[in-house]
N, C-alpha and C positions, 0 to 999 in steps of 0.2 A: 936927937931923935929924928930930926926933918932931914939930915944928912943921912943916915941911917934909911931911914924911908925912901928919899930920894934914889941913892944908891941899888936899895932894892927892887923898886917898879920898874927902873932903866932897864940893870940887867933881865927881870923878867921879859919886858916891853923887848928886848934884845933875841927873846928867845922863843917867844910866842907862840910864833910859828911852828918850831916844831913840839913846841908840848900839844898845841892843839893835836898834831896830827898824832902823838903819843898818844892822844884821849882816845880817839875816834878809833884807834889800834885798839885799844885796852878797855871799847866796850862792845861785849858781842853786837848789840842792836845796830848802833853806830858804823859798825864794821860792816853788818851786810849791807845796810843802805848806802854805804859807800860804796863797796864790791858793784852792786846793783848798780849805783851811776856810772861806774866806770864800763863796766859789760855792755851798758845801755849806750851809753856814748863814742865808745871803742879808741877813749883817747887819755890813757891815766895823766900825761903833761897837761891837757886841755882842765881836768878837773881839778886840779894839784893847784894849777895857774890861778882858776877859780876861788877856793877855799882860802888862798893867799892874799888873792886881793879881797874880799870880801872882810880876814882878817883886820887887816890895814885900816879898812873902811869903818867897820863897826866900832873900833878901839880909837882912831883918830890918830892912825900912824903911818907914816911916812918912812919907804924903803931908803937905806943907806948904798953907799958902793959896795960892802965889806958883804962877801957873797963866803957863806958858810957849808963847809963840807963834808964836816964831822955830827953828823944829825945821831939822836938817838931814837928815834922813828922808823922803823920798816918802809915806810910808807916813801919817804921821800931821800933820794941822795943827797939834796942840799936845799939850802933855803937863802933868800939874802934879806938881813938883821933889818929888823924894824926900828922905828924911834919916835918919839912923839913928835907932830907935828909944831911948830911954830906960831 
C-alpha cells in the first residue's frame, strides 16, 4: 500500500501543475478571475509564472530540470515537473 501511495502523490506531485491550471480552465468563476488578472496586468507569462511558483510554495515542492510540453491545459504550453522537497 505505502508503495502504492508513494508512487501515486509523486506522479500527481509531477503533474500539479498543470491540473491546477486544468481547474481554473474548468471553472467558470475561476476562469474570469483569471481572464481579469491577465487583462489587468497585460502579461499571461508574468501570471502563469506566478500561479507556478505559488504552487511550489504552498505544497512544499521543488522544480526539477525535466520541463514538460505535452500539457493538457489551454492555459499554458508547458510547465517544468515539480517534486517534493528534501
Amino acid at each position: 500500500m505505502y508503495e502504492f501511495l508513494n508512487r501515486l502523490f509523486e506522479k500527481f506531485e509531477s503533474q500539479i501543475t498543470d491540473s491546477i491550471f486544468c481547474f481554473i480552465q474548468n471553472d467558470k468563476e475561476l476562469m474570469k478571475a483569471y481572464l481579469d488578472l491577465v487583462a489587468e496586468n497585460g502579461n499571461l507569462q508574468y501570471i502563469n509564472s506566478h500561479i507556478a511558483q505559488e504552487i511550489a510554495k504552498r505544497y512544499h515542492l521543488e522544480s526539477t530540470s525535466n520541463h514538460i510540453e505535452n500539457t493538457q491545459s489551454n492555459l499554458i504550453l508547458s510547465y517544468t515537473e515539480l517534486r517534493k522537497t528534501n
